[in-house]
Rosetta silent file (secondary structure, phi, psi, omega in degrees, C-alpha in Angstrom):
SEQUENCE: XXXXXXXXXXXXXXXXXXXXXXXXXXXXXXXXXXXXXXXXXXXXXXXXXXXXXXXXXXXXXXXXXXXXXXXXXXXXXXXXXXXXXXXXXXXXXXXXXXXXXXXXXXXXXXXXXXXXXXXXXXXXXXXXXXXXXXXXXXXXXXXXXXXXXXXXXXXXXXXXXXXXXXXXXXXXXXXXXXXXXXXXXXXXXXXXXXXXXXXXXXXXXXXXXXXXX
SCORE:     score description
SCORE:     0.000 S_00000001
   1 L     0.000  136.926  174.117   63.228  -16.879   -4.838 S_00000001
   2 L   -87.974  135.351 -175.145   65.209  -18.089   -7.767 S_00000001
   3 L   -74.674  120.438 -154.362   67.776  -16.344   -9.195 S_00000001
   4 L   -78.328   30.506 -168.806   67.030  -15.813  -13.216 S_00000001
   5 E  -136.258  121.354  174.819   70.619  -16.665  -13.690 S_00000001
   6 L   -51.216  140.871  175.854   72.018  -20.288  -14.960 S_00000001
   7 H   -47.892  -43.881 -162.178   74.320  -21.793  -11.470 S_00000001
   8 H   -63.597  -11.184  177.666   77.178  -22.444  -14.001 S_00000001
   9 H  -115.336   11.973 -177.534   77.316  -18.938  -14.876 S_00000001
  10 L   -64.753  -13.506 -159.480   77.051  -17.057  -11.272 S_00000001
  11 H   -87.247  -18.215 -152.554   81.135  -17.639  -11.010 S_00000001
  12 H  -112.532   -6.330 -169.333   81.798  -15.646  -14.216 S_00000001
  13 H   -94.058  -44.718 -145.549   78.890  -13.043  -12.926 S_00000001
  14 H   -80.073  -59.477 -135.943   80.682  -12.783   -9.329 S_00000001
  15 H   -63.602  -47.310 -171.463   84.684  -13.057   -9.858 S_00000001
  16 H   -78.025  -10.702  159.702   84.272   -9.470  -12.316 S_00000001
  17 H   -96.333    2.624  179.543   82.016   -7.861  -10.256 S_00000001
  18 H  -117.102  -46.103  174.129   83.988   -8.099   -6.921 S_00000001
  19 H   -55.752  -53.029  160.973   87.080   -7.308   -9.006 S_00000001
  20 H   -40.512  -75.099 -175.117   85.492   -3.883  -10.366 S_00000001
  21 H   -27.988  -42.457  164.739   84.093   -3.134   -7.032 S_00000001
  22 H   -66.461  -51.147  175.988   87.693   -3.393   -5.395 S_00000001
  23 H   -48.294  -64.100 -177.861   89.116   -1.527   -8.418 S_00000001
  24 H   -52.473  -49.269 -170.331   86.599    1.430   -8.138 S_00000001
  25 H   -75.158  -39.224 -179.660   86.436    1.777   -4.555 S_00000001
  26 H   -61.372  -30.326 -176.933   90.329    1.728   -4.186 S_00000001
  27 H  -127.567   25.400  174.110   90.950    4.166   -7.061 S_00000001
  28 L    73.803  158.375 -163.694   87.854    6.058   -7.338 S_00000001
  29 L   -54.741  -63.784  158.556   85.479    6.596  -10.188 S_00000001
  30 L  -119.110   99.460  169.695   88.023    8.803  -11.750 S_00000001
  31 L  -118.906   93.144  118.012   91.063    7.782  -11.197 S_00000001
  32 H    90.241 -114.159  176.105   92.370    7.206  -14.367 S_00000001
  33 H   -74.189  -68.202 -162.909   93.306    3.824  -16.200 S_00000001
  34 H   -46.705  -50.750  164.066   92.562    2.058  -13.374 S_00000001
  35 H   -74.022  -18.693  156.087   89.308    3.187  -12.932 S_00000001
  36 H   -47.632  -71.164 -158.159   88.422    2.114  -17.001 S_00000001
  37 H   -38.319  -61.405  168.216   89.634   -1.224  -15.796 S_00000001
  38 H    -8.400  -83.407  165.692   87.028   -1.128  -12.971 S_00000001
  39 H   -24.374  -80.501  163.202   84.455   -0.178  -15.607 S_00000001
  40 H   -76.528   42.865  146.961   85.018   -2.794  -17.975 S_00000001
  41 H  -129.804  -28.728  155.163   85.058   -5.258  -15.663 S_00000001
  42 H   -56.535  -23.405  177.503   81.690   -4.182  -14.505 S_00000001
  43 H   -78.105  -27.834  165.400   80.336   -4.149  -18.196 S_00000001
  44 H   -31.429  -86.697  170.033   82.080   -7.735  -17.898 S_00000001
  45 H   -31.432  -60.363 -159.552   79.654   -8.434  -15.274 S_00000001
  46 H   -60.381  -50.760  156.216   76.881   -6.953  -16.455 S_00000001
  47 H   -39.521  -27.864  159.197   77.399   -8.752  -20.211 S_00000001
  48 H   -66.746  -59.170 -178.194   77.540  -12.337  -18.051 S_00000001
  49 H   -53.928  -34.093 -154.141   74.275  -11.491  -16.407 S_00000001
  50 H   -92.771  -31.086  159.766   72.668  -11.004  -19.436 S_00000001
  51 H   -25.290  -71.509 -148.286   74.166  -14.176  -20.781 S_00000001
  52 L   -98.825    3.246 -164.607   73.601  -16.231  -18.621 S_00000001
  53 E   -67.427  144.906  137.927   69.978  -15.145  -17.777 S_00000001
  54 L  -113.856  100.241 -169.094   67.693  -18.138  -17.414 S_00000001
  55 L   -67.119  155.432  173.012   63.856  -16.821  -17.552 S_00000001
  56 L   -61.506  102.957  161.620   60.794  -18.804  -16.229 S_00000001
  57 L  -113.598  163.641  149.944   58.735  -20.581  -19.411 S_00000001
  58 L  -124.104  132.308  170.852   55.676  -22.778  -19.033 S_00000001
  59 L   -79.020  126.696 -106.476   55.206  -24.949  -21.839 S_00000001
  60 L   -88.621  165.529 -175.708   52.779  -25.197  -24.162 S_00000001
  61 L   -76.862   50.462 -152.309   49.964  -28.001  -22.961 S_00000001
  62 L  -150.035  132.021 -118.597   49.738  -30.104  -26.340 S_00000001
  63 L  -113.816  -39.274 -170.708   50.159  -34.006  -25.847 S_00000001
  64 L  -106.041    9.990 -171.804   51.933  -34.706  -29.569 S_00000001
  65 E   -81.520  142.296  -93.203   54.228  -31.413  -29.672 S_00000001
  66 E   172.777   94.610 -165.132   58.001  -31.856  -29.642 S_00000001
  67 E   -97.695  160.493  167.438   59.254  -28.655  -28.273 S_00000001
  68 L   -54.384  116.362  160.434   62.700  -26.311  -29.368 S_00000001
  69 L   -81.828   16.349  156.811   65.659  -27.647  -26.823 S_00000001
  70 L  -167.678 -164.233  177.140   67.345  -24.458  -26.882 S_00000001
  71 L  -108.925  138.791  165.184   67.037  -20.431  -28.537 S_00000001
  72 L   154.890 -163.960 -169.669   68.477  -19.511  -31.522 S_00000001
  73 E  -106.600  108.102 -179.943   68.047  -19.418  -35.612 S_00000001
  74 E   -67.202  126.456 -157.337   67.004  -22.762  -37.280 S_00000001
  75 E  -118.959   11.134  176.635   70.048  -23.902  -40.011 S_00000001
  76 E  -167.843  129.398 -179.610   68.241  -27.174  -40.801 S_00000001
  77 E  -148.577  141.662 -163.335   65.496  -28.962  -40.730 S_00000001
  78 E   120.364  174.145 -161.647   64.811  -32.077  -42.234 S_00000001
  79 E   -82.733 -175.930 -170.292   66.058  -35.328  -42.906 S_00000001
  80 L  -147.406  142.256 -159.041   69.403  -36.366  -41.846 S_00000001
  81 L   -66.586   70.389  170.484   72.017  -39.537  -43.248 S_00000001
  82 L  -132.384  150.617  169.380   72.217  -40.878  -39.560 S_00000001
  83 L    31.162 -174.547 -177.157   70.945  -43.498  -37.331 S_00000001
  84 L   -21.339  159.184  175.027   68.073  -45.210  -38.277 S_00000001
  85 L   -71.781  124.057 -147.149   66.437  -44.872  -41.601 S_00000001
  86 L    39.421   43.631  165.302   64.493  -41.470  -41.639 S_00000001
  87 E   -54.584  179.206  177.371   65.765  -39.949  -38.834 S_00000001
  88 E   178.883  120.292  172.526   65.475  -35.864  -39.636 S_00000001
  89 E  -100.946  164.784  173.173   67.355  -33.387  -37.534 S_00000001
  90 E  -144.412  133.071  172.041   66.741  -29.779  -36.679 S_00000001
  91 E  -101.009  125.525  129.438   69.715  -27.761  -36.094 S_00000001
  92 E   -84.012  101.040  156.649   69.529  -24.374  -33.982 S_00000001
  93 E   -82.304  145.666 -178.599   72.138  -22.243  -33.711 S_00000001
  94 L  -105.293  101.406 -164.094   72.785  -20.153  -30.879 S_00000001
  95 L   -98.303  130.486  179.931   74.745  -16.690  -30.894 S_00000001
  96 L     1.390  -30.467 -164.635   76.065  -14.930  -28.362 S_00000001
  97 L   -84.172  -30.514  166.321   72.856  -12.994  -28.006 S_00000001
  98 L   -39.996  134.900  159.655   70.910  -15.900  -27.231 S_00000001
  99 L   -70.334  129.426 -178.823   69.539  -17.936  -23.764 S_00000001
 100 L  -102.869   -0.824  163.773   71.871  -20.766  -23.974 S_00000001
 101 E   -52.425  122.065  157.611   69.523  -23.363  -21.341 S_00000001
 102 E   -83.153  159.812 -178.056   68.870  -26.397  -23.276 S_00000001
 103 E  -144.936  151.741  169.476   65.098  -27.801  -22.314 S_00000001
 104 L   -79.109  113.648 -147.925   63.579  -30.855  -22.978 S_00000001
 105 L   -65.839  -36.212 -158.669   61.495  -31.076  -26.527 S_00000001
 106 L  -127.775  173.246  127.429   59.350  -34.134  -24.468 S_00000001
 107 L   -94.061  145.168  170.220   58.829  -35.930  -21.074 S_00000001
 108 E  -165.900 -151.598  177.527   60.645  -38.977  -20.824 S_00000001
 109 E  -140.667  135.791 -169.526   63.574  -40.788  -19.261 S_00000001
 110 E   -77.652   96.189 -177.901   67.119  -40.053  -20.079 S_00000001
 111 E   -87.039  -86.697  -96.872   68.643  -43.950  -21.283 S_00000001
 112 E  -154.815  142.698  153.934   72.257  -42.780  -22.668 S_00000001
 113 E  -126.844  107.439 -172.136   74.819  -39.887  -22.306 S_00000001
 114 E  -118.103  135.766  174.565   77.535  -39.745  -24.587 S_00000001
 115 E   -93.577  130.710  157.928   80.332  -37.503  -24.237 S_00000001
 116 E  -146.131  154.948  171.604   82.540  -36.998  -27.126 S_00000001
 117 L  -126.174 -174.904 -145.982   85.412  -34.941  -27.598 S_00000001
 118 L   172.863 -176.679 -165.895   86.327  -33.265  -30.701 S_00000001
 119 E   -61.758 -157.764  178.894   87.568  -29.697  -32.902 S_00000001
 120 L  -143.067   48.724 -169.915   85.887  -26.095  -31.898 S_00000001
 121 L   -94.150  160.665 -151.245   85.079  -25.126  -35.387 S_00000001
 122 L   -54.480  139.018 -156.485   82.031  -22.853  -36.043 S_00000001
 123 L   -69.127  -32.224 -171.031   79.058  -24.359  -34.613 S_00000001
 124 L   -52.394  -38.623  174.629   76.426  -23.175  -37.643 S_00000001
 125 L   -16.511  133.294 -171.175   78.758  -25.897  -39.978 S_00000001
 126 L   -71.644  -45.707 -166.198   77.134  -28.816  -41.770 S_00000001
 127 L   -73.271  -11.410 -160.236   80.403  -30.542  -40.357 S_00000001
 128 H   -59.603  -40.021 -179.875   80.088  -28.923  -36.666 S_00000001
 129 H   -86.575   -4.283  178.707   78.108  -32.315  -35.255 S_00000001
 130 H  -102.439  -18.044 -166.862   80.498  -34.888  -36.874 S_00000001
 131 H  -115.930  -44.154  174.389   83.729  -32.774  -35.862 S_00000001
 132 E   -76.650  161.096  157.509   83.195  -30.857  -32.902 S_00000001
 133 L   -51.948  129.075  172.049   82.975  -31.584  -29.082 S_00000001
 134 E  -150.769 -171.733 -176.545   79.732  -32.471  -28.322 S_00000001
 135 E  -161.634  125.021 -157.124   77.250  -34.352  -26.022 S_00000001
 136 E  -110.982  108.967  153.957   73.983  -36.524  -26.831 S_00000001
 137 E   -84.987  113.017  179.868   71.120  -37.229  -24.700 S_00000001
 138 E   -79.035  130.373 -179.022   69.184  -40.608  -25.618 S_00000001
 139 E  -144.005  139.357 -169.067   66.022  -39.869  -24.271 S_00000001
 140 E   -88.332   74.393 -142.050   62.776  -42.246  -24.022 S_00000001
 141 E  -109.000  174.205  174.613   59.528  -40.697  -24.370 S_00000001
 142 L   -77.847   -5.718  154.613   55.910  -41.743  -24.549 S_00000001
 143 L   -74.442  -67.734 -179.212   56.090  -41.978  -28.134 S_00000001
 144 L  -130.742 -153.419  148.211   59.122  -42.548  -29.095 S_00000001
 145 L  -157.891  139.970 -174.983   62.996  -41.893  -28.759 S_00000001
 146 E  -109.180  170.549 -169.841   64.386  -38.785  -29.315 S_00000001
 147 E  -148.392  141.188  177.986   68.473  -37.888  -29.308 S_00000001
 148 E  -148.229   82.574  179.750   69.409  -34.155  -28.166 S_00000001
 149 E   -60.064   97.894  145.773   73.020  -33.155  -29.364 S_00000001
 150 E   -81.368  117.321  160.591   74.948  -30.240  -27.677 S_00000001
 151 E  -139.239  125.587  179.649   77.852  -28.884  -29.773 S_00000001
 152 L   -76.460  163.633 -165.887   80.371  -26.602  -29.180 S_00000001
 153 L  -112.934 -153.505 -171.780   81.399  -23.893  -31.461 S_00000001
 154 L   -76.505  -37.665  172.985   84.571  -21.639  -31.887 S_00000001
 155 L  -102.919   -9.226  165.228   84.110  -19.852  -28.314 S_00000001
 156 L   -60.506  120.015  147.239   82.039  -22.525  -26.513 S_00000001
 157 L  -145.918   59.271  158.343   84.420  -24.495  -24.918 S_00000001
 158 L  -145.849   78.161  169.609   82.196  -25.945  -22.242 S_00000001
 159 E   -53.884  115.913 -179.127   79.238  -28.266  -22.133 S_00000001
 160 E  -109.283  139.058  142.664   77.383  -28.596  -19.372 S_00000001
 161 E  -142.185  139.992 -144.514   74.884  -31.221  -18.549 S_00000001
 162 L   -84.241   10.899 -171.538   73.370  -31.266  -15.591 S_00000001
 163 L  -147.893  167.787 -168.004   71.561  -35.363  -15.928 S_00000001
 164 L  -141.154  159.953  179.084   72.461  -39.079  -16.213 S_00000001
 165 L   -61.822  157.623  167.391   71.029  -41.998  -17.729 S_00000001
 166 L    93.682  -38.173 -170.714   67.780  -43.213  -15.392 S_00000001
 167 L   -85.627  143.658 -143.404   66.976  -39.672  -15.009 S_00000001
 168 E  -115.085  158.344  173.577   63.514  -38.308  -16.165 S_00000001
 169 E  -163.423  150.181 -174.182   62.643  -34.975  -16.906 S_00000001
 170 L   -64.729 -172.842 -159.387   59.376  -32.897  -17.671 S_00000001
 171 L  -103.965   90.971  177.595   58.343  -31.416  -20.881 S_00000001
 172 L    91.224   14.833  144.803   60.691  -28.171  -20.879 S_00000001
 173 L   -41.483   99.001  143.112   62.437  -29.188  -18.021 S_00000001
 174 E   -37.448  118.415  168.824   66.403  -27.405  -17.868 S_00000001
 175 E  -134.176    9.298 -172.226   69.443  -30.032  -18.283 S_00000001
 176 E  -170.079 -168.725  149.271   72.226  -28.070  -19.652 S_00000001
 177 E  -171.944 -161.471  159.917   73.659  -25.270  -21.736 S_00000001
 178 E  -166.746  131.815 -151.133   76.755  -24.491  -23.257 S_00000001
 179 L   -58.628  102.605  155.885   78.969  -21.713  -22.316 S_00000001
 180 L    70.672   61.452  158.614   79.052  -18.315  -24.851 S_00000001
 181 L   131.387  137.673 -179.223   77.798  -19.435  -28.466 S_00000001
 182 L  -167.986 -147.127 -172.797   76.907  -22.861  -29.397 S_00000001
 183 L  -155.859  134.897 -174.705   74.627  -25.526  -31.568 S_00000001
 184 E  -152.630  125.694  178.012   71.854  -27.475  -30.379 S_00000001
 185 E  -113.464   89.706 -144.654   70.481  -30.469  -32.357 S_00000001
 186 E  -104.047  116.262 -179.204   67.535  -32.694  -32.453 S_00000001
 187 E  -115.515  136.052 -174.401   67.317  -36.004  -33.948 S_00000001
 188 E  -124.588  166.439  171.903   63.680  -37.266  -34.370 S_00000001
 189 E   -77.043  122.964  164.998   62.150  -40.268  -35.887 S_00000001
 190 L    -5.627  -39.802 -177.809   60.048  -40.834  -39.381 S_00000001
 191 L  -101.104   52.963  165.824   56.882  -40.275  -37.275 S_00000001
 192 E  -130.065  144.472 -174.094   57.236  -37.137  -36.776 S_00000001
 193 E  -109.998   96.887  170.595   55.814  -33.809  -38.750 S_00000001
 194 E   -45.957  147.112 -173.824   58.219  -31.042  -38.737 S_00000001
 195 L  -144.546   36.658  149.281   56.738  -27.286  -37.798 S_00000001
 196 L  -136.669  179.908 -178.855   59.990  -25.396  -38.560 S_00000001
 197 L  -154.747  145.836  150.339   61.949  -24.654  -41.588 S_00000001
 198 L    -3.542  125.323 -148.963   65.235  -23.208  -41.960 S_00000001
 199 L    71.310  -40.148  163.976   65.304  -19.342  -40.733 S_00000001
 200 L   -18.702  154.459  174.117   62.927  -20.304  -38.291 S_00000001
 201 E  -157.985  112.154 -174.848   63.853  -18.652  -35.110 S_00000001
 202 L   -53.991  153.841  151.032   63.054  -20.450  -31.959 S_00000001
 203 L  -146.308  137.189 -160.567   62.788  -20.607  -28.048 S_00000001
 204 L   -66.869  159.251  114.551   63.629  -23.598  -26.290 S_00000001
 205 L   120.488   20.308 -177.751   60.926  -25.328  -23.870 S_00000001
 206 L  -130.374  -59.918 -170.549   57.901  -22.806  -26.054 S_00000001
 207 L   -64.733  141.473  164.419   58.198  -23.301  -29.966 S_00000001
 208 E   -96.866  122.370 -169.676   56.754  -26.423  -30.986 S_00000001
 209 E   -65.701  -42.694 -173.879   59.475  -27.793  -33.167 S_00000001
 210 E  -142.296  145.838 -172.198   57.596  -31.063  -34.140 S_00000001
 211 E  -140.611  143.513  171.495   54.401  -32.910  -33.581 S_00000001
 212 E   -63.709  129.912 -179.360   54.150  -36.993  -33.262 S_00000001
 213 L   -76.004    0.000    0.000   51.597  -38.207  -36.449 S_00000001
């Protein structure tokens, strides 16, 4: 059975839940300071689990839909002065409250993974994808090609991705996250018909984000 918990975040689930456990049993529930410590390092725990949850989706069945690659509050949509001519991004930010698994909007095959590294300045920021650390998936689809931007914010300071060029992934397939608060960005091509707006508020590998015309 799989555990409903991202790998990358069982170490930050474990180390504060073995430390309470040690605390408590050595100085008893109340025993003083020590046992607060305990305490909050079990709410520690418990606040990581909830992080860090990753739940089961199946995605929707529909052949031209462009799904959300992560959870969160949409802070753009629309086009965007980048890469080819009419390119249009959708921005989601993600807050603390948020499942932080990125998912894949398509199937395809993963051509390019670029690392860059960069500030930590608040991820909702028009400037947050030109300035911050981030990481881009080029990804090939049966359409098209799509680009899928992870950027960290002021307490993200980790990206994880979990694929390499050559590798393929299903339609709402898990390849990443990024560690307590983030950005997640999608740049699509001129043949595409946006189905969010700004406010929007999302779930990665369920909302359909976009549909190919």
């Amino acid at each position: 059975m799989r555990l409903p918990i991202a790998p990358e975040g069982r170490v930050f689930v474990a180390a504060p839940l073995v430390l309470a456990i040690l605390v408590l049993a050595t100085t008893g529930a109340a025993g003083g300071v020590f046992a607060w410590t305990g305490w909050a390092l079990l709410a520690g725990a418990g606040f990581c689990v909830f992080f860090f949850r990753d739940p089961e989706r199946r995605p929707p069945d529909e052949a031209t839909a462009l799904l959300a690659p992560a959870d969160g509050r949409v802070t753009e949509a629309g086009p965007a002065n980048e890469g080819e001519p009419g390119t249009q991004r959708v921005s989601i930010f993600l807050s603390i409250l948020d499942v932080h698994v990125n998912r894949a909007p398509a199937a395809g095959e993963v051509r390019a993974v670029r690392y860059r590294e960069g500030a930590f300045r608040a991820a909702f920021r028009k400037d947050a994808a030109e300035r911050n650390e981030r990481n881009e998936l080029e990804m090939t689809t049966g359409r098209g090609t799509i680009r899928i931007r992870q950027i960290a914010g002021v307490v993200a300071r980790r990206i994880v991705c979990r694929v390499r060029a050559g590798d393929r992934l299903a339609r709402g397939e898990r390849f990443g996250l990024i560690r307590f608060g983030s950005r997640t960005d999608l740049l699509l091509p001129a043949g595409v018909s946006l189905a969010v707006r700004p406010g929007d508020r999302v779930r990665g590998g369920l909302t359909v984000i976009g549909r190919w015309e």
